[in-house]
C-alpha positions, 0 to 999 in steps of 0.5 A: 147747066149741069153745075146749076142742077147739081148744085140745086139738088144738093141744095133741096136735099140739105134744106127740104125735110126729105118727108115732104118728098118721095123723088127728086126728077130731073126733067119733067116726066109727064107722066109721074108714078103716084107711088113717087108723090109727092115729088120735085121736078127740076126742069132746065128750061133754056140757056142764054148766052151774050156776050159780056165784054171782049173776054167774057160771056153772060149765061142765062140759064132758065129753070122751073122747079115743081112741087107736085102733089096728089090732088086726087083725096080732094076731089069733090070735097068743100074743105074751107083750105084746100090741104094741098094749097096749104102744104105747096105755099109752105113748101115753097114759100115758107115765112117766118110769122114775125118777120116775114122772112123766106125759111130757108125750109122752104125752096123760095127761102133756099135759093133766096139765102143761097142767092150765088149758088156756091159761086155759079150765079151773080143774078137770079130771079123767081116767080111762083105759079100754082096750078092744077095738072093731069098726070095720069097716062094708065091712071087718073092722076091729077095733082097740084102743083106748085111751080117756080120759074128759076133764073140764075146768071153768071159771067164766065171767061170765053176761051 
């Protein structure tokens, strides 16, 4: 899994315009400092692994990867587009208007365009979830998330 989440990091650094976040997590803290928001969270989630055929094994490996952002400037507010919806879809499903196609600026488009990881993967599999979440543990911090569930598999030789 360390191979995928360094690929991954690699991937958001050179494809997400580094003003869109403040920190990079592996693992989901819980509790996030609002100093680091907006941030992105890369949370391995689990690994599978079947067999192939007598000499190879099929790794499944589950991620989620989570936009997260304040959504306390929000509160009681009635704007007619909530600005953190509309920041958390373009960064994590950006299109362009005249095709329809993922940018690859956004982190759908990235693993969507990047579909083999730099040789790690020969399937993968997305779902984007948004959502409202409290992180404050010694400060009210609600923020908006953003989240996709990321599947990659490869075939790798059994010794």
């Amino acid at each position: 899994m360390q191979n995928t989440i360094d690929q991954l990091k690699t991937l958001i650094k050179a494809n997400i315009n580094n003003a869109d976040y403040k920190a990079i997590y592996v693992g989901d803290p819980v509790f996030i400092p609002s100093s680091t928001l907006p941030c992105i969270i890369i949370n391995p989630e689990s690994n599978s692994i079947e067999t192939n055929d007598t000499a190879q094994d099929m790794h499944r490996q589950e991620f989620t990867i989570t936009y997260a952002m304040d959504k306390r400037k929000e509160l009681n507010k009635v704007p007619d587009y909530v600005v953190t919806v509309k920041k958390m879809l373009e960064i994590m499903e950006a299109r362009d208007s005249s095709t329809g196609k993922l940018k690859t600026t956004s982190i759908a488009g990235m693993l969507r365009g990047n579909f083999t990881l730099s040789e790690i993967a020969t399937d993968q599999f997305v779902e984007i979830l948004y959502g409202v979440q409290n992180r404050g543990e010694r400060e009210e911090l609600i923020t908006a998330e953003a989240q996709i569930r990321f599947i990659v598999e490869d075939i790798v030789l059994r010794n």
